[in-house]
C-alpha positions in Angstrom: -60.4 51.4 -15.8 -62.3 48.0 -14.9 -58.5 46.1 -15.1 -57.3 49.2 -12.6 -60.4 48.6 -10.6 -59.7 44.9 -10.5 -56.3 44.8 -9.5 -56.6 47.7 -6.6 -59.4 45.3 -5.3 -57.6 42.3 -5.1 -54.1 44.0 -4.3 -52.1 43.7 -1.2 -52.5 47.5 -0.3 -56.4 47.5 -0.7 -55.7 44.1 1.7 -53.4 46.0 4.4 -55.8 49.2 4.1 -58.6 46.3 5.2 -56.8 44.9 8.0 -56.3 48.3 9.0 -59.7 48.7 9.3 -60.1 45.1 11.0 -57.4 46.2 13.5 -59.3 50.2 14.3 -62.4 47.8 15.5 -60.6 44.9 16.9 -59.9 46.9 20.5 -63.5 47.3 22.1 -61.7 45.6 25.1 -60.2 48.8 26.3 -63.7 50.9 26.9 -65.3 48.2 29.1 -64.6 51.3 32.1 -67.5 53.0 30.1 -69.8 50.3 30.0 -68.9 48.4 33.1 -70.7 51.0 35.9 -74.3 49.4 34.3 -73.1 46.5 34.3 -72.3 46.4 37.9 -75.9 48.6 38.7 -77.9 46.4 36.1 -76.8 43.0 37.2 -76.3 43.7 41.0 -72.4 43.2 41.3 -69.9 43.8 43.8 -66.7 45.5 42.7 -65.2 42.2 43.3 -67.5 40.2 41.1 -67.2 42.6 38.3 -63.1 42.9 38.6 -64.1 39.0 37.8 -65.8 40.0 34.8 -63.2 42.4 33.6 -60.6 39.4 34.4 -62.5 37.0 31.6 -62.4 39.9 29.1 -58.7 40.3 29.8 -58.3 36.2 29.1 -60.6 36.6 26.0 -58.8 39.0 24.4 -55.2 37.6 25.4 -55.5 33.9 24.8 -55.5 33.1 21.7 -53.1 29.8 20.9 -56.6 28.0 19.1 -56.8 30.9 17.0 -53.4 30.2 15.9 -53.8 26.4 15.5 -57.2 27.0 13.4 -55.1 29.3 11.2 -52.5 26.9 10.8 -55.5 24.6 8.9 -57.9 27.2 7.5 -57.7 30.2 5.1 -57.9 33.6 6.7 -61.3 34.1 5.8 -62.5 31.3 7.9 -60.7 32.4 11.0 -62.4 35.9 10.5 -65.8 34.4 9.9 -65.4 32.5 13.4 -63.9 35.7 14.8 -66.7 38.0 13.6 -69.3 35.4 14.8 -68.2 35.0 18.4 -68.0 39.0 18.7 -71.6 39.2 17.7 -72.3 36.4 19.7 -71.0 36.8 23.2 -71.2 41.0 23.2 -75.1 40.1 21.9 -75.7 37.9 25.1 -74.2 40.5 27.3 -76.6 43.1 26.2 -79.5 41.2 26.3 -78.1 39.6 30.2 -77.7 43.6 30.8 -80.9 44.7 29.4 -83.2 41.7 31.1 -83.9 40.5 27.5 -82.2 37.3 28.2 -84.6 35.6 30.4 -87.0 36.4 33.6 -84.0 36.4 36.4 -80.7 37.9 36.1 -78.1 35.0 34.4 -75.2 33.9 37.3 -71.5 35.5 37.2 -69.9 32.8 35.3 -72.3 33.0 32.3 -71.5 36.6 31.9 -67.9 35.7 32.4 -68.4 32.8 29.5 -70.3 35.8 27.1 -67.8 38.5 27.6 -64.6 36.4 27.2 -66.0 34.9 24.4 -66.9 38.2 23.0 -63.0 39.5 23.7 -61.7 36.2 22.1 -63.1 37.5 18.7 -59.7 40.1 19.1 -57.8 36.6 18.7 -59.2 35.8 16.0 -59.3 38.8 14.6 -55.1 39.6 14.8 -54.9 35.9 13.4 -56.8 36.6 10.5 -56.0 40.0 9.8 -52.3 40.9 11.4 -50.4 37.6 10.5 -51.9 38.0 6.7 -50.7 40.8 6.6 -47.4 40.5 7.4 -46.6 37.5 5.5 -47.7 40.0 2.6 -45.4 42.4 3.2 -42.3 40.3 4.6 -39.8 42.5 4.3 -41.5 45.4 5.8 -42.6 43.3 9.0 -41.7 45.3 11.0 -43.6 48.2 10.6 -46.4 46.8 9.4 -46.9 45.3 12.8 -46.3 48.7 14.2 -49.1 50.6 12.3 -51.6 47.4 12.8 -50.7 47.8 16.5 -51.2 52.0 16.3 -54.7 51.0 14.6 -55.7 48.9 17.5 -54.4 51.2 20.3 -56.8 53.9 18.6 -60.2 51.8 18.5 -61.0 53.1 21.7 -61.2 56.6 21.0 -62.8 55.9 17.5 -65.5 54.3 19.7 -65.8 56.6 22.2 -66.3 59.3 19.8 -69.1 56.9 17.9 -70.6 56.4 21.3 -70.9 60.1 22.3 -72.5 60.9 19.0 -75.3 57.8 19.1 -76.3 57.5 22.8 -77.4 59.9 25.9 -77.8 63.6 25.7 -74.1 65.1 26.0 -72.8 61.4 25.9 -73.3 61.1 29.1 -76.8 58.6 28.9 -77.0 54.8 28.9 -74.0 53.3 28.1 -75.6 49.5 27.3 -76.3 50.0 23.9 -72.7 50.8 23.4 -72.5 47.0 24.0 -74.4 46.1 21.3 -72.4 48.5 19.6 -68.8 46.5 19.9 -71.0 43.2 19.2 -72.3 44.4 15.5 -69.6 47.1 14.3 -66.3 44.9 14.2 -68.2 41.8 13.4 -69.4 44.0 9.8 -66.1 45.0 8.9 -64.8 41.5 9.3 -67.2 40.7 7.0 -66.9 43.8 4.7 -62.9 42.4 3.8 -63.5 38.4 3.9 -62.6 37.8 0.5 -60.0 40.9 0.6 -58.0 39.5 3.4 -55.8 36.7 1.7 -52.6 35.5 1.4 -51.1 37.4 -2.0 -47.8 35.6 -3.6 -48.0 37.4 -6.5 -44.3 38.6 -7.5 -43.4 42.5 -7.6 -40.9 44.2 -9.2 -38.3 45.7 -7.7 -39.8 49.2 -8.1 -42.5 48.1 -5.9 -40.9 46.7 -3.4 -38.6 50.2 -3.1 -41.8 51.9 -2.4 -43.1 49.6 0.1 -41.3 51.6 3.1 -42.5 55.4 1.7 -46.2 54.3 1.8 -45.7 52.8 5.0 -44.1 56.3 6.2 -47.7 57.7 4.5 -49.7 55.3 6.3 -47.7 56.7 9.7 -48.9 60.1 8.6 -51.9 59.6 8.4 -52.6 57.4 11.8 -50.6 60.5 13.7 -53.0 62.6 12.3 -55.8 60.6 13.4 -54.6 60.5 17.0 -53.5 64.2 16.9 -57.9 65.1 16.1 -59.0 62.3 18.4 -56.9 64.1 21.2 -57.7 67.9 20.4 -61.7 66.6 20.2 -61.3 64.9 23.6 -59.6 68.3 24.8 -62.5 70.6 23.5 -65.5 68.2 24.3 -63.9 68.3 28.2 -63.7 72.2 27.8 -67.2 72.8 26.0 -70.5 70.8 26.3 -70.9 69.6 23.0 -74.8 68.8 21.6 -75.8 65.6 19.6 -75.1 66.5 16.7 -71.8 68.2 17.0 -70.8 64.5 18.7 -72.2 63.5 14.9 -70.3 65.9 13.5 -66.9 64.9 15.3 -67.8 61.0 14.7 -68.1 61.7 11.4 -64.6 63.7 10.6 -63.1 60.4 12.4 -64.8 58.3 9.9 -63.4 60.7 6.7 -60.2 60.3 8.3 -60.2 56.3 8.4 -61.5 56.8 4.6 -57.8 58.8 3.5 -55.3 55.8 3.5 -57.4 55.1 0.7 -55.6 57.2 -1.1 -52.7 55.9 -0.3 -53.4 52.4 -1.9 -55.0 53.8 -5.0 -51.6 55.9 -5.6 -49.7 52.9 -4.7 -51.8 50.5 -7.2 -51.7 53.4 -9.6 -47.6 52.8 -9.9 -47.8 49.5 -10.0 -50.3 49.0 -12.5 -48.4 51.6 -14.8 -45.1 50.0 -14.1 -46.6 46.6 -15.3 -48.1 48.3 -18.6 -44.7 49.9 -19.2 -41.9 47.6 -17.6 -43.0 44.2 -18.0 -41.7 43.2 -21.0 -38.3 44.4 -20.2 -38.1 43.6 -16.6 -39.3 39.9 -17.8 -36.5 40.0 -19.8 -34.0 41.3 -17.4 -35.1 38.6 -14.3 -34.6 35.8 -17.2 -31.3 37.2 -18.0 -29.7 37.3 -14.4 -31.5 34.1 -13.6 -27.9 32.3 -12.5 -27.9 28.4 -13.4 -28.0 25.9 -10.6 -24.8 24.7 -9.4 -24.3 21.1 -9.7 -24.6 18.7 -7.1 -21.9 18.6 -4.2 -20.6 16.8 -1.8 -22.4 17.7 1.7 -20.3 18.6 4.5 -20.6 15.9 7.2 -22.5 16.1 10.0 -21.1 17.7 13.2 -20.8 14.6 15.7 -23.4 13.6 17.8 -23.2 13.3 21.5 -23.5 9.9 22.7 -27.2 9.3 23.8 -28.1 9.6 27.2 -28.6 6.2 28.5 -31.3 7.0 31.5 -34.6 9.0 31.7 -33.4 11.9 34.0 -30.3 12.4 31.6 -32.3 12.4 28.5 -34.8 14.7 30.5 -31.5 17.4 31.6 -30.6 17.0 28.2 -33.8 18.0 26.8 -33.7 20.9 29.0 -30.2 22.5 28.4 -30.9 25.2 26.7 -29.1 26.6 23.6 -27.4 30.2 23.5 -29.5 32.8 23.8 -30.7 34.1 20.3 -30.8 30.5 18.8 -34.6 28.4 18.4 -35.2 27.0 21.8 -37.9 24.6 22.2 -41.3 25.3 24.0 -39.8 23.4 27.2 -36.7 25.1 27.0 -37.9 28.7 27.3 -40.7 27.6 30.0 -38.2 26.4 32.4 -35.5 29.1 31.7 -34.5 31.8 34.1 -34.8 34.4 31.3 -38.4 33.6 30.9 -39.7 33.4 34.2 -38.3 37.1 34.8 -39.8 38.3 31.7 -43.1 36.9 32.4 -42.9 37.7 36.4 -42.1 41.4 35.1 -45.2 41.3 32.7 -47.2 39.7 35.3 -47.2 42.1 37.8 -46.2 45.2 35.8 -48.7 45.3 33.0 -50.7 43.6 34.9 -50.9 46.8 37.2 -51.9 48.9 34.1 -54.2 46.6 33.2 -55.9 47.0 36.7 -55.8 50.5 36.1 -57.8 50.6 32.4 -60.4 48.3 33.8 -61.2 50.3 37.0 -60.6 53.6 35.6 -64.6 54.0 35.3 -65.2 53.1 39.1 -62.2 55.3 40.3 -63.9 58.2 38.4 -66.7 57.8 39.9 -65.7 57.7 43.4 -63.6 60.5 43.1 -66.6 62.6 42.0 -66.1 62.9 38.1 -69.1 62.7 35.5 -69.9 60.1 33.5 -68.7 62.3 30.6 -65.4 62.8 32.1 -64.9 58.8 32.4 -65.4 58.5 28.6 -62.5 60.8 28.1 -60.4 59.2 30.1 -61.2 56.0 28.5 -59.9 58.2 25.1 -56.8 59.2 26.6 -55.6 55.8 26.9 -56.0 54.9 24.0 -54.6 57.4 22.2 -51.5 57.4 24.4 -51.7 53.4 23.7 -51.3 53.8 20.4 -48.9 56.8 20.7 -46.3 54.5 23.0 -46.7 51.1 20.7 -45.5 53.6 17.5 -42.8 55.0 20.1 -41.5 52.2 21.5 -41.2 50.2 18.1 -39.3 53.1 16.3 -37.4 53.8 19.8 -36.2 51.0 21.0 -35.5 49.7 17.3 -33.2 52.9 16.9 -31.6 52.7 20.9 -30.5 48.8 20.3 -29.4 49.5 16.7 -26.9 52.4 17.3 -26.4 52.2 21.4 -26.9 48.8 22.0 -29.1 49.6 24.6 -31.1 46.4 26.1 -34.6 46.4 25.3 -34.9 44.8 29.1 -33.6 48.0 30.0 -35.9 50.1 28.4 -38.9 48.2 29.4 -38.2 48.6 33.1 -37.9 52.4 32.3 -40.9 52.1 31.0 -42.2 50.2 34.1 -40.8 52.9 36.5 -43.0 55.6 34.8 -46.1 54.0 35.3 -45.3 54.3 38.9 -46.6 58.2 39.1 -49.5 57.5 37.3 -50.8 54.9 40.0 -49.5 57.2 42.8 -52.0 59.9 41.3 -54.5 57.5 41.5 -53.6 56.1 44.7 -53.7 59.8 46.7 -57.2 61.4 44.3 -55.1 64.6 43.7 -58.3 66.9 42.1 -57.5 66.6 38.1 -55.0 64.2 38.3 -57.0 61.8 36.6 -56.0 63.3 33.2 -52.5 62.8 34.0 -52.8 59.8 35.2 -54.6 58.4 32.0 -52.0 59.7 30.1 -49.0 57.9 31.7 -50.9 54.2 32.2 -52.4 54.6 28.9 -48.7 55.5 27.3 -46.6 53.0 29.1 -49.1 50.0 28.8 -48.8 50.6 24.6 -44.9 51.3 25.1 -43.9 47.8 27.0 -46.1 45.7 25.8 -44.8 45.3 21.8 -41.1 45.7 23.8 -41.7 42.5 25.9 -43.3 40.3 22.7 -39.7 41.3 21.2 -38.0 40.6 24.0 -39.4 37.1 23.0 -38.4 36.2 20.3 -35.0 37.5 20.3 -34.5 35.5 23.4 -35.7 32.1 22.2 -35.9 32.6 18.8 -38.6 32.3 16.1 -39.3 28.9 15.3 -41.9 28.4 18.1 -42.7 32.5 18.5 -46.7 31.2 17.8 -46.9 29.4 21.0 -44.3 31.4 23.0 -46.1 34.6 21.9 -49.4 33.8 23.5 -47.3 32.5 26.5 -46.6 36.7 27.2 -50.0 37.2 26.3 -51.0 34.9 28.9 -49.2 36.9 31.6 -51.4 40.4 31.6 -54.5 38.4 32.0 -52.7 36.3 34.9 -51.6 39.8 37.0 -55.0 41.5 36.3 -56.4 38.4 38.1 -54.2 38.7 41.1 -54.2 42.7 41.4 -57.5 43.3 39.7 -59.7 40.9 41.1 -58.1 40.0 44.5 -56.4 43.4 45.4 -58.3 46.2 43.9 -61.8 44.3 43.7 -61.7 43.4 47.8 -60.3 46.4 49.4 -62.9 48.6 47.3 -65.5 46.4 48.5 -64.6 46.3 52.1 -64.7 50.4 51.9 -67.5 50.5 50.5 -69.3 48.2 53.7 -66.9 50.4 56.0 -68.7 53.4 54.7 -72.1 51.6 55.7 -73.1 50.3 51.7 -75.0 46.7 52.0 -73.8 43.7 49.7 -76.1 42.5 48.2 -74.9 40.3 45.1 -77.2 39.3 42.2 -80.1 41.7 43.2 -80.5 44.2 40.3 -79.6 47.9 41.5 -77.7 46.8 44.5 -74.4 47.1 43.2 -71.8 48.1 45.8 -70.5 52.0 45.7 -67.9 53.4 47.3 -67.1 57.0 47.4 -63.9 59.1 48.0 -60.2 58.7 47.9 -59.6 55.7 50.3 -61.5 53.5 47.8 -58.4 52.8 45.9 -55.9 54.5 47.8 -54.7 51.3 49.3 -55.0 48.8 46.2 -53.5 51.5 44.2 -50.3 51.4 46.7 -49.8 48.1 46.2 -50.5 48.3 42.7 -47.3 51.0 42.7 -45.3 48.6 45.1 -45.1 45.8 43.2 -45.1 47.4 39.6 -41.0 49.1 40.8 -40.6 45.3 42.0 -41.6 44.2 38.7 -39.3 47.0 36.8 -36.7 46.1 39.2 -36.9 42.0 38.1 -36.6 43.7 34.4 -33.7 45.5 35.6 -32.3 42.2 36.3 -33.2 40.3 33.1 -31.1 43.3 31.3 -28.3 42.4 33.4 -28.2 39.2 32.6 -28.8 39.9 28.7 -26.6 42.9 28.5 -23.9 40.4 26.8 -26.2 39.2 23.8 -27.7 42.8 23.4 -24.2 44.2 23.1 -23.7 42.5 20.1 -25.5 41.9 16.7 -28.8 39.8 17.5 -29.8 39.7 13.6 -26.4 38.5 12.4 -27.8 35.0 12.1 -29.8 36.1 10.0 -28.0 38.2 7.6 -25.4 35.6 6.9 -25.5 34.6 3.4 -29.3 35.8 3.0 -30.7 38.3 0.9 -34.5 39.9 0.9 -36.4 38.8 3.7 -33.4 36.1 4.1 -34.8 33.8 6.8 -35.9 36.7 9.4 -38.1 38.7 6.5 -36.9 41.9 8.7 -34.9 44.0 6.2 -36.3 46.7 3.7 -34.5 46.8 0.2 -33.9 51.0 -0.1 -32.3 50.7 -3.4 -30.5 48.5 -6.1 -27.2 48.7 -4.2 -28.4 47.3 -1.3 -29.3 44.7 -3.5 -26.1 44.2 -5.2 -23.8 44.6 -2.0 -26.4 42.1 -0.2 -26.0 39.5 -3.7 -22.2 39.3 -3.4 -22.0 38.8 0.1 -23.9 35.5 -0.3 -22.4 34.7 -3.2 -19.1 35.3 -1.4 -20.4 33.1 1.3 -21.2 30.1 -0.9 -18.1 30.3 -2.5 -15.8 30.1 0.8 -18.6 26.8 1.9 -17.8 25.7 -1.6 -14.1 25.7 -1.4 -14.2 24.0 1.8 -16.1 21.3 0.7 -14.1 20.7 -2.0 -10.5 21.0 0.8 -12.1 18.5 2.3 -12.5 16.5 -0.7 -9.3 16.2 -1.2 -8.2 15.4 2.3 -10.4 12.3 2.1 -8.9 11.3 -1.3 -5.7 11.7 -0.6 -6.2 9.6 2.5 
């Protein structure tokens, strides 16, 4: 029993169900709507200057190259430890900024701006540590993994929704600033719960394990629907009913039971492994020894393709620099900046996540200037993220499945995606009574659903060699159009209603926040919000036009060419010793025809 105990503790599925865990806390970012109306009231804000704060959260959570580059020197537990100590230490200073327990006047806009972002940067760290781990783990099942790590995260805000209506305000609709001490401690403690769990495992499995890597994932999957299918029949009856305190406790607790059952899931897992090893080592040691093939001896390297003569001035060697390779292959960092490709991709992120983006941060605000209560905004704040997580496990089985059999463009599919957020800003836009639901459902659902599709869209384009840096460059894009929608769009035409409705500005004076009231309040931002996300699915359109050629053929052949396992893309799942055999004589069919032209050429050069 202790050796049983031992191994499910330092296992990899004990270390995925952690980072699990990691990732249902890492996503406090989505519920600043709940918390952002005190801090607007509390600190004396315009709509504009808190669109501002909102804007740093959205950079905080979406920059995240230094997390990367720390990773690249330290363990994971280190980059979880820094993680856990900036979200403790900037969501700390914005309670106490919110509170008045931070000094005698209230702190300026860009030291909230410095607290909050650094608070949101924790997320960084927190995918760094925990979601690249994990999937260097589990190689061969990369795939998925990222999609259920991705599910977790899209669910955080519901799990702590739910933990705030059971812990603050009569019928959750009281205070909401302690809830901002509450995403300071709670993800910093379970970073700190797994430190020595999360860790890079090269232990070597047997093959039986590795067959059962893609059923537990399917459990996993199960088990995460079943999470979001209670999450979204609790938000439905605690809109219908009027729930007490402690059947909010109640509810926050069954969510808490049900984040305890992929548990199970690893101890079953370890179970077959650990009896596997007491039964099948000996043989299987046996076995690997026995099919071991010898090293082939040393031959003869092909030579080297020729190399262009060098460019003899600056601006050639600069065009050469810049010519980029075929799409599919490893460009360089420069490359993919200054190619066409990219600057569509990021235009269309820019301006049409961006618009959903502008959407999640203001949904608070738009609630309450089109008369809903405060309990009301916390369930629209759940909606989205359950429909987050519902489109990012859509669109990576979906659009997987549509470019596999139809060769379908993901482009294509992530202007579709585009186009349907269109209706949900239009209901926003025109204050239709109840549409607020509806609305929460589409932006929440599409924001999940193109985002995963675009960080795809990525590295398929310009390979994987430099998809660390290029990966936060997409990042860097949602943060970029919640500035330019958010902040100057939405922020400044809700404030100049609000002083055409006769409401006074008075900035930095505590209870003097602006407030606007009615439909026009975001009826105009929200149109141009709507305008420019169909421009932005349009210049998708237009990046699947000009990709349709790659996408109609195989973009993982390079990768399947004489490779077996996770090969050099780590992408496929072994089903089943077949698999393995077919996949063993193709490459040893491909070395043998390199082989035997080596050796032609051989003989060319001797005989010459």
């Amino acid at each position: 029993m202790a050796a049983f105990a031992a191994q499910v503790l330092r296992g990899r599925w004990f270390m995925a169900y952690g980072s699990f865990l990691i990732m249902s806390a890492a996503g406090a970012t989505y519920i600043f709507a709940i918390y952002s109306k005190d801090i607007k009231s509390t600190l004396g804000y315009t709509q504009e200057q808190l669109n501002t704060v909102g804007f740093f959260k959205d950079v905080g959570a979406n920059v995240g190259i230094h997390a990367g580059l720390v990773a690249e020197l330290a363990p994971p537990w280190l980059v979880l430890a820094i993680g856990a100590a900036m979200n403790l230490g900037g969501y700390l200073m914005l309670y106490l900024s919110v509170t008045g327990r931070a000094g005698h006047r209230t702190p300026p806009l860009w030291l909230v701006c410095l607290y909050i972002a650094v608070g949101a940067n924790s997320q960084a760290f927190a995918n760094t540590g925990a979601l690249v781990t994990c999937v260097k783990n589990f190689p061969e099942s990369r795939g998925v993994m990222l999609g259920l790590l991705k599910g977790f995260v899209g669910l955080s805000g519901a799990i702590f929704t739910q933990l705030y209506l059971a812990f603050y305000g009569p019928g959750g609709g009281g205070d909401t600033r302690p809830l901002i001490l509450l995403v300071g401690w709670l993800p910093a403690a379970v970073s700190v719960a797994f430190l020595a769990t999360i860790r890079i495992i090269r232990a070597p499995r047997p093959p039986a394990a590795a067959r059962r890597e893609y059923r537990a994932f399917c459990a996993f999957l199960y088990v995460s629907l079943a999470l979001a299918a209670y999450l979204l029949v609790a938000i439905v009856l605690q809109k219908r009913f009027r729930f007490t305190r402690a059947e909010y406790a109640v509810s926050a607790a069954v969510v808490f039971l049900m984040l305890l059952l992929p548990l199970g899931i690893v101890l079953r897992e370890e179970a077959a492994l650990f009896k596997s090893n007491i039964t099948n080592a000996p043989a299987e040691a046996q076995a690997q020894a026995a099919a071991t093939p010898a090293l082939p001896a040393a031959t003869k390297q092909p030579p080297a393709a020729p190399v262009p003569p060098p460019a003899t001035t600056a601006g050639q060697r600069l065009l050469l620099s810049l010519r980029p390779p075929p799409r599919g292959e490893d460009y360089t960092i420069l490359q993919a900046l200054v190619s066409v490709d990219m600057l569509l991709l990021f235009t269309a992120t820019v301006f049409g996540v961006g618009g959903t983006l502008t959407a999640i941060d203001n949904m608070g605000q738009i609630g309450e200037s089109l008369g809903y209560p405060q309990r009301s905004v916390a369930t629209f704040v759940s909606l989205i993220s359950i429909w987050n997580y519902l489109g990012r496990v859509t669109a990576g089985f979906a659009s997987e499945a549509l470019l596999s059999r139809h060769r379908i463009p993901r482009p294509l599919l992530v202007a579709g995606v585009l186009l349907l957020t269109v209706p949900g800003h239009l209901l926003i836009a025109f204050g239709v009574p109840g549409s607020l639901y509806a609305a929460s459902v589409l932006v929440g659902f599409c924001f999940g659903a193109a985002y995963p599709m675009i960080l795809a869209i990525i590295s398929e384009l310009f390979g994987l060699r430099y998809y660390s840096t290029l990966y936060n460059v997409g990042n860097v894009a949602s943060p970029v159009g919640s500035y330019i929608l958010n902040v100057r769009v939405a922020g400044r035409m809700y404030d100049r209603e609000a002083a055409r409705q006769g409401a006074v500005v008075v900035p930095g004076k505590a209870g003097g926040g602006v407030t606007c009231v009615g439909k026009r309040c975001y009826r105009e931002s929200f149109l141009v919000v709507a305008a420019v996300t169909v421009a932005a699915s349009a210049v998708a359109l237009a990046l699947a036009w000009r990709t349709r050629a790659f996408y109609a053929g195989d973009i993982y052949a390079r990768f399947k060419e004489g490779a077996t396992g996770t090969g050099a893309s780590g992408n496929s799942v072994r089903v089943g010793e077949d698999e393995d055999a077919s996949a063993a004589a193709a490459a040893a069919e491909s070395v043998s025809k390199e082989q035997a032209k080596v050796d032609a050429r051989d003989a060319r050069d001797t005989s010459s």
